[in-house]
C-alpha positions in Angstrom: 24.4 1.9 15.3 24.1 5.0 13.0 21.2 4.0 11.1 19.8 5.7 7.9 15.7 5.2 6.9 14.7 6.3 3.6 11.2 7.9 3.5 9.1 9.5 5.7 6.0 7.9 5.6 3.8 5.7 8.3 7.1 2.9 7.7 10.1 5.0 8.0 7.8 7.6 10.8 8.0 3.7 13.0 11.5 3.0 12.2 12.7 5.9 13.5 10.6 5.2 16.6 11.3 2.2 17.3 15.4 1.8 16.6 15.8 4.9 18.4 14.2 3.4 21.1 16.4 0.8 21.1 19.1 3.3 21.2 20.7 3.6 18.1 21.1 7.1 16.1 18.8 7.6 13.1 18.7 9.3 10.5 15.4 9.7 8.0 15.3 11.4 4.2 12.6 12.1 2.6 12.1 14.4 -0.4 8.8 15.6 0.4 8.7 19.3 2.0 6.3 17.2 5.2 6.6 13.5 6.5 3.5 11.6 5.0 4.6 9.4 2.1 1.5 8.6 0.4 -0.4 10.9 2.5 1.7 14.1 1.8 0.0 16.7 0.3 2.7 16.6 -2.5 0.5 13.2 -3.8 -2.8 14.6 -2.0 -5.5 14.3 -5.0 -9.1 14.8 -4.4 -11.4 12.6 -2.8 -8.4 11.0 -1.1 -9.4 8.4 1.5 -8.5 5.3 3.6 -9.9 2.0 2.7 -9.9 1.5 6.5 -12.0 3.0 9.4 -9.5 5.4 11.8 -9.3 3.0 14.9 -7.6 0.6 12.2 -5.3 2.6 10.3 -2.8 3.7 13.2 0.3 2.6 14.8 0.1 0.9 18.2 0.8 3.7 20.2 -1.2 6.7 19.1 -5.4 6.1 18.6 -6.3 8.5 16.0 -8.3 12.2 17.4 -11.8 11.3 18.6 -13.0 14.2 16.3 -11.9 12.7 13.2 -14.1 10.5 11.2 -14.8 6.8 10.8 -13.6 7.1 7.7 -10.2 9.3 7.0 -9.2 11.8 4.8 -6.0 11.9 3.0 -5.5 15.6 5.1 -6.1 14.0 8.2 -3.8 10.9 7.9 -0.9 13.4 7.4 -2.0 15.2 9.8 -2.1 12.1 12.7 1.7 11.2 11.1 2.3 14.7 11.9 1.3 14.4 15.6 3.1 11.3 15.7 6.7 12.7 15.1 5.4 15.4 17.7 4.9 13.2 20.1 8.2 11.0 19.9 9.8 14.0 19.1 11.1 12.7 16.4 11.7 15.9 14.2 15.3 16.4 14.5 16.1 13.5 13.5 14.1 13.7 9.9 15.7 15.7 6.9 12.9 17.1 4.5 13.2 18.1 1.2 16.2 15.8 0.8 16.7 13.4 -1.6 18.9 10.1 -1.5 20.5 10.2 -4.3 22.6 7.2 -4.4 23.4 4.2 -1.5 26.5 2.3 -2.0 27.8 -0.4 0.5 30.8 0.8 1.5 34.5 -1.3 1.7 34.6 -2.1 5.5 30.5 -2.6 5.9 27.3 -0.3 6.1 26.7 2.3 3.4 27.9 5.4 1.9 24.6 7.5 1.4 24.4 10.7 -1.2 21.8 13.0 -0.7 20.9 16.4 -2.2 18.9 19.1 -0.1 19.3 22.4 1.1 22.8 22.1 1.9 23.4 20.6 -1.7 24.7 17.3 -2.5 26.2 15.5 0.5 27.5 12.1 1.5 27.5 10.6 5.0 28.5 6.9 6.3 26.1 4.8 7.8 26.1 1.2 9.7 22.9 0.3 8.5 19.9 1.7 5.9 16.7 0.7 6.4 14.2 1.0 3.3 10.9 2.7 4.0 10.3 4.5 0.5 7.4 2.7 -0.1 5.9 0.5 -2.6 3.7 3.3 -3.6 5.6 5.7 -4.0 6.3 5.8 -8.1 3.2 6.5 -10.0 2.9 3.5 -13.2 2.5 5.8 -16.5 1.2 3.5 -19.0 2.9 4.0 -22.6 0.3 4.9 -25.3 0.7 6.5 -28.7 -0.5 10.1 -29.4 0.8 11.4 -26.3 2.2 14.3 -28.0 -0.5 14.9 -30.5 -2.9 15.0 -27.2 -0.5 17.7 -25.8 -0.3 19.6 -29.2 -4.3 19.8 -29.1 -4.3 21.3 -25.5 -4.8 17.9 -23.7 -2.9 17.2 -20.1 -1.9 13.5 -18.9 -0.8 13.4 -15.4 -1.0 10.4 -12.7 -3.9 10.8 -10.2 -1.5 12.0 -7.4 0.0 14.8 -9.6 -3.9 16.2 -9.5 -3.8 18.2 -6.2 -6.9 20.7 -7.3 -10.3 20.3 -9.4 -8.9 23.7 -11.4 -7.4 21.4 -13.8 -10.5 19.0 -15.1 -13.0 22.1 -14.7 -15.4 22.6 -17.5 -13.2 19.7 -18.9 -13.6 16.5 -20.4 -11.9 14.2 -18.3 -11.0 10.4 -18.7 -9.7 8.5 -15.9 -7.7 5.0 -16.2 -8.2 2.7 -13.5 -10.6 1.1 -12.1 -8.6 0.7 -8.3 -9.7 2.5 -5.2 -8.0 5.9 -6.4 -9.4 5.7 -10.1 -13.1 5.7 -8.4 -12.3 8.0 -5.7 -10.7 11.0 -8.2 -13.7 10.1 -10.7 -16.2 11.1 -8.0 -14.6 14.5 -7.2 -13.7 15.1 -10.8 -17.1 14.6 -12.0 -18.6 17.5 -9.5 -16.7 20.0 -12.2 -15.7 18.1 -15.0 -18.2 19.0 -18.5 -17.8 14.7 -18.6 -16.2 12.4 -16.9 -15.3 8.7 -18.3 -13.5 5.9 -16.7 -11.6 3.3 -18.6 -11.2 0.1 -17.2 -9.2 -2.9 -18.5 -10.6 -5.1 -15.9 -13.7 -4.5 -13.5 -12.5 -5.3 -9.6 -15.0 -6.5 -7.1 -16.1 -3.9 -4.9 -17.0 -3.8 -1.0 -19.3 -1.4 0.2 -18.4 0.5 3.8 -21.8 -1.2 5.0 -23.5 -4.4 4.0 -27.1 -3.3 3.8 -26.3 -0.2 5.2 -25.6 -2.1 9.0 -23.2 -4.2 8.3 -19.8 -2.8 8.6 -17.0 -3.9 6.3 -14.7 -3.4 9.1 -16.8 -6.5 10.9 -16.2 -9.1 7.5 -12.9 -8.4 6.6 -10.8 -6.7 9.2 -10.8 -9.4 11.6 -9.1 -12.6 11.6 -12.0 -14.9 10.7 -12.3 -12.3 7.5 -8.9 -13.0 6.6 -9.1 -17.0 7.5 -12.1 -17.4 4.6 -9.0 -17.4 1.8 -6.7 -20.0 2.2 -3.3 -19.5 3.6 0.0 -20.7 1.9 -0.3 -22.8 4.7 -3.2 -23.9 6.8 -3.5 -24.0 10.3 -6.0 -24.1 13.4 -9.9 -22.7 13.2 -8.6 -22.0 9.5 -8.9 -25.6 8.9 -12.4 -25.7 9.8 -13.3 -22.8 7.3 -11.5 -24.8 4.3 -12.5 -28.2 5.2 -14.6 -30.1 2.5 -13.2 -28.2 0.0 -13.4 -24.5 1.3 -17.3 -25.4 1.2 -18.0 -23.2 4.2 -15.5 -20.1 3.5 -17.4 -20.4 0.0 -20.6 -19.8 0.9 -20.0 -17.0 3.2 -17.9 -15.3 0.8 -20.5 -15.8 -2.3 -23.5 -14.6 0.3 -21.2 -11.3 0.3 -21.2 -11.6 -3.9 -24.7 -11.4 -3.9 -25.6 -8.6 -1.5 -22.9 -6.8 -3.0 -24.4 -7.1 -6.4 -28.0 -5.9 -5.5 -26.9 -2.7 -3.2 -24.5 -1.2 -5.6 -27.0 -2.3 -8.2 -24.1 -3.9 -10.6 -26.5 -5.8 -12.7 -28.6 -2.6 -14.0 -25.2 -0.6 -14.3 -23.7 -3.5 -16.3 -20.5 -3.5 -13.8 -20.3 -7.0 -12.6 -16.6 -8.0 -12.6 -15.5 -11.2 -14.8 -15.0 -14.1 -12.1 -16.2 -14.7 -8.3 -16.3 -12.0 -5.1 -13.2 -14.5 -4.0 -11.2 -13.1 -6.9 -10.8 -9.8 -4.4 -8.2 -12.0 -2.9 -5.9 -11.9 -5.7 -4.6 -8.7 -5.8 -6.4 -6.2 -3.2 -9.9 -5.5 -1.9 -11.2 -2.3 -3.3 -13.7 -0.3 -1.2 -16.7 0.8 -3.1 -16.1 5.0 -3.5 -19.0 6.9 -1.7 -20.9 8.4 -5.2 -19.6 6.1 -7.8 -21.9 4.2 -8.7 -24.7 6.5 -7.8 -22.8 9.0 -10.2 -22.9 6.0 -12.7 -26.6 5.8 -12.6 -27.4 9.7 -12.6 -25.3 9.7 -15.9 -22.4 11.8 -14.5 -19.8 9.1 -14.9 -19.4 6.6 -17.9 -17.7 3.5 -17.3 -16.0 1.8 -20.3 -15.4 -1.5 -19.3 -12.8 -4.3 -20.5 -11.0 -1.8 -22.7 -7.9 0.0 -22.6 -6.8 3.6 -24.6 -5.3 2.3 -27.7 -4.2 5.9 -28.9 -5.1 9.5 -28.9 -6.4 11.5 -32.0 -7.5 15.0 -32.4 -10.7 15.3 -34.4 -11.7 19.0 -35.7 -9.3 20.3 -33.3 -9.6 18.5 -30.1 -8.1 15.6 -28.7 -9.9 11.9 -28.1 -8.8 8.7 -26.6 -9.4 6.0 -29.3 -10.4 2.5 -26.6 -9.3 -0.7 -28.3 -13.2 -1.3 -28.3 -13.7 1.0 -30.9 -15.1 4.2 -29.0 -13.4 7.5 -29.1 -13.8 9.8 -25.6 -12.9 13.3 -25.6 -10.0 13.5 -23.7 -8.9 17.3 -22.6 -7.3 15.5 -19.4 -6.7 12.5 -18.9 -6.0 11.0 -14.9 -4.1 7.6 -15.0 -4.8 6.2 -11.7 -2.9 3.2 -12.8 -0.5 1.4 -9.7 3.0 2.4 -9.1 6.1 0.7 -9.8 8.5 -0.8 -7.0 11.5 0.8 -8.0 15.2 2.1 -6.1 16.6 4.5 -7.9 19.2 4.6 -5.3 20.9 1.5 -5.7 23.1 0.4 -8.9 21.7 -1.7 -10.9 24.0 -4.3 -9.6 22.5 -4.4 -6.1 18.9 -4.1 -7.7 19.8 -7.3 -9.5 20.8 -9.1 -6.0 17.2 -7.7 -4.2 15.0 -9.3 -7.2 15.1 -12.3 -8.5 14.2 -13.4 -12.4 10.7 -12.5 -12.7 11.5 -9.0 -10.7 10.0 -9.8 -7.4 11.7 -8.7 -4.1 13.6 -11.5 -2.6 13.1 -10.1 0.9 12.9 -13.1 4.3 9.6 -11.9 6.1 9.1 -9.1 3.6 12.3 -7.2 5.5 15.7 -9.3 5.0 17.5 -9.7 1.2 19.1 -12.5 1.1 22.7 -11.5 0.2 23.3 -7.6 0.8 24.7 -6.7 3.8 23.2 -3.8 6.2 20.4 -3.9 5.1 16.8 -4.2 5.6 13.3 -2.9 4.5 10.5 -1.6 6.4 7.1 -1.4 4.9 7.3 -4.2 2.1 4.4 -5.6 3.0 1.6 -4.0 2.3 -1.6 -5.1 3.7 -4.9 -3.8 5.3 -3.0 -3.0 8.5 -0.4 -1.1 6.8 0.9 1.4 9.6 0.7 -2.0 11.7 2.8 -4.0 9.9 5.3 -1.6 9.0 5.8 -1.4 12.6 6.2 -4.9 13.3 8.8 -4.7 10.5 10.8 -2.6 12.6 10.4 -4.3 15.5 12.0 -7.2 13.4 14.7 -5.1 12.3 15.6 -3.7 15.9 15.8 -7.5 16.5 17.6 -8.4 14.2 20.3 -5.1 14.4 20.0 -6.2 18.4 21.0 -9.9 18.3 17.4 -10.6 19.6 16.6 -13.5 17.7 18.4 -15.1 14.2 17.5 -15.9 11.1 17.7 -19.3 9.3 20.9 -20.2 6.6 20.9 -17.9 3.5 20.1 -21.6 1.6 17.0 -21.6 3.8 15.7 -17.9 3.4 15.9 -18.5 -0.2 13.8 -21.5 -0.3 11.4 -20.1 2.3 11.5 -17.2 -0.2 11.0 -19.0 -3.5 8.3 -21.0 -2.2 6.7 -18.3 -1.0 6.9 -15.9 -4.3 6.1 -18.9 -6.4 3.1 -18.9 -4.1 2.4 -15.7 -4.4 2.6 -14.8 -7.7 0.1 -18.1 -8.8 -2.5 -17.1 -6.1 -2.5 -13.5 -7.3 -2.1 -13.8 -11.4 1.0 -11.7 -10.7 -0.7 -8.8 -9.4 1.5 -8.9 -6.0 3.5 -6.1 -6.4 6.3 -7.6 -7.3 6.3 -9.6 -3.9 5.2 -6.9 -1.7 1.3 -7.3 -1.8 0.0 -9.4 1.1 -3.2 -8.6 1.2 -5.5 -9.9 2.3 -2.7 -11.6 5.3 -2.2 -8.8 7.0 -2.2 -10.8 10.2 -0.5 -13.9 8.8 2.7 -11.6 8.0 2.3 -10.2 11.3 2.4 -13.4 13.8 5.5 -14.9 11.6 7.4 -11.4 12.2 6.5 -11.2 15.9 6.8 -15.0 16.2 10.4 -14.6 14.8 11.1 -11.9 17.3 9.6 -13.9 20.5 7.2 -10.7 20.8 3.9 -12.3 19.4 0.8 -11.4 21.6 -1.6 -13.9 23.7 -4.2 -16.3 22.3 -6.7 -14.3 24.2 -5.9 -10.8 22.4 -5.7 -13.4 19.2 -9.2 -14.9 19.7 -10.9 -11.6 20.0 -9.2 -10.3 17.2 -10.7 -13.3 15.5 -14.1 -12.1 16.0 -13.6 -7.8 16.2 -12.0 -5.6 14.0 -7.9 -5.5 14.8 -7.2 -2.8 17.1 -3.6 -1.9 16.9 -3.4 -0.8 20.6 -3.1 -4.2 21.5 0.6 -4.7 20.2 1.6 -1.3 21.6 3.6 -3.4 24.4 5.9 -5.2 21.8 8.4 -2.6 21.3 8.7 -1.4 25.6 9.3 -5.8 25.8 11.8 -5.7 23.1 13.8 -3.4 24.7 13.7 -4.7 28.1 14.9 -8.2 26.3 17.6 -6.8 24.9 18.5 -4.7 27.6 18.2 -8.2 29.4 20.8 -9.8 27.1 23.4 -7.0 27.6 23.2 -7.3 31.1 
């Protein structure tokens, strides 16, 4: 087939991979100048890093360099993705700085897709489009009144991954919204040349430190199966069971014994930052990696924390702008960084098709995270974000090549959409609504995994399982799934 992927991040960087593999010609757009997604240095803002340590955050077939770091900076991510695309020579293939302007299904099947680069606006047909813009690929600008009297004082508002350079917050007074990974990881950098630096927080998230005690790696706890098994599934099966039985007496212990260490090393009590609810509560949207200097920056006085407020408006007083917090406070507010989530949007499609992907409360209505249930050609890569995300974008792939491939099918469209229902209805209740609009699965990573491969016939062994159950997922060990897939369906041709 002559396939088109949108985006060039760690999603559409596998598609190509993969389905090219599998012998049919792709074509990738991505409107970045460099392949990266999230991790282009377009969206690059300081203090940039993966919640995951390297030997975790890869696809199956390329470890990340020896000489990088446990823990990876935004640079170097784009950088492996980079070596990637070398590697599978994969470079013709992508078309930077190019922009998908619209995708329409077109009369007799596949899509018509418009795109505007270098060589101006074009159209080319395509059998198929594969999806692999990301979920976070749209920064979520909050509305607030006073934007314009902020600007009028000299103030700047931009989203965390428009701040590429500390230039802009130095000798500033800076406040940053959010209280997520990004929020704390700009606030650190920020605050090294900021004159003040103040977070506001709506709602305090549960953090996990990179080391329990300082020995204890996070990796250990919560990148393994067993770490994932202490919430409960949408459904429950084998060792699970045992962790959940008597009323999830045992996963709730082990997970309140985290609570509490947690508490005394990042010394929440005495900063006054212990989140509303339980440590379990990380389940419901995503975990959140303690920033390296946060809370130390807290306690030295370098970084404010407003908590359980939001910016009701901005004001200028004697000349310079403030952001008024529904708790009565007023911050000076010369920039302010909104590090605020990102909306799951296709500008591409009509709002007609839009309509068909989502379903009344806006979620995705995608079978395994990949499949709509109603438009033709199509399929997404990437939807399911998790803590293995290069991982299970790839498995997405390996789906889709399936899927294009005749490898395995998929249940009635009547059953995909109650599979789908349930599991959104699921969703949504287990997470408050904080799920992305369907695309969150954290923390089931490895859940969304086995149902792909299981789908596909591809899964690995229960030995490679029961390790993982123990040690920290190595992605390596599904580096054989896509060389099988094509020697089955090599196998059917023949």
């Amino acid at each position: 087939m002559k396939i088109a992927v949108i985006g060039a991040g760690f999603a559409g960087i596998a598609s190509a991979k993969v389905l090219t593999e599998l012998g049919h010609e792709v074509t990738v757009y991505e409107k970045a100048p460099d392949v990266g997604g999230v991790w282009s240095r377009t969206r690059r803002y300081p203090g940039l890093t993966t919640q995951n340590n390297k030997d975790s955050y890869t696809l199956s077939d390329l470890r990340m360099p020896k000489v990088f770091p446990e823990w990876l900076s935004g640079e170097q991510v784009q950088s492996y993705l980079e070596m990637y695309v070398e590697k599978f020579e994969l470079a013709p293939m992508i078309r930077l700085s190019t922009e998908v302007r619209s995708a329409q299904p077109a009369g007799g099947g596949g899509w018509d897709i418009s795109v505007a680069g270098a060589d101006g606006e074009t159209t080319e047909h395509y059998d198929h489009l594969t999806v692999a813009s990301g979920v976070f690929s749209e920064p979520f600008a909050p509305v607030y009144d006073g934007v314009d009297e902020l600007k009028a004082a000299g103030g700047t508002i931009l989203a965390a991954s428009e701040l590429h350079d500390l230039e802009t917050v130095k000798g500033k007074d800076v406040v940053v919204v959010g209280y997520g990974k990004s929020a704390c990881d700009v606030a650190v950098e920020i605050a090294k040349e900021a004159a003040s630096t103040t977070v506001v927080a709506r709602q305090l998230l549960w953090k996990m430190p990179r080391k329990i005690k300082g020995v204890l790696n996070y990796k250990v706890l919560l990148l393994t199966r067993m770490g994932e098994g202490l919430f409960p599934y949408q459904t429950v099966r084998g060792p699970e069971k045992l962790l959940h039985a008597g009323g999830s007496k045992m996963a709730g212990s082990m997970v309140g014994s985290v609570e509490s260490v947690t508490t005394s090393q990042l010394k929440l009590k005495k900063l006054g930052l212990i989140p509303k609810g339980q440590f379990t509560d990380i389940a419901r949207s995503t975990v959140s990696l303690a920033t390296e200097g946060f809370f130390e920056g807290v306690e030295a006085g370098d970084i404010a924390v407003e908590r359980d407020t939001e910016i009701a408006a901005f004001v200028t007083k004697d000349g310079k702008p403030y952001a008024e917090l529904a708790n009565g406070r007023a911050v000076p507010a010369d920039v302010v960084v909104t590090a605020t989530g990102f909306k799951q949007e296709l500008p591409f499609f009509s709002e007609e098709i839009q309509d068909q992907l989502t379903d009344d409360n806006g979620d995705y209505q995608l079978y395994r995270q990949i499949l709509p249930l109603t438009v033709k050609d199509l399929t997404f890569a990437g939807y399911n974000s998790s803590f293995f995300s290069p991982l299970s974008a790839e498995m997405s792939a390996v789906w889709i090549g399936s899927h294009l491939g005749g490898g395995h099918e998929v249940p009635s469209t009547e059953e995909m959409e109650a599979h789908v229902t349930a599991r959104l209805a699921w969703m949504r209740e287990r997470t408050d609504g904080h799920h992305a609009r369907g695309t969150n699965i954290i923390p089931f990573s490895m859940h969304n995994i086995d149902e792909v491969l299981g789908d596909v016939g591809l899964d690995v062994g229960r030995l490679t399982k029961a390790v993982q159950w123990l040690l920290p997922i190595n992605p390596k060990a599904y580096a054989s799934v896509t060389p099988r897939l094509v020697a089955k369906l090599a196998a059917t041709k023949s």
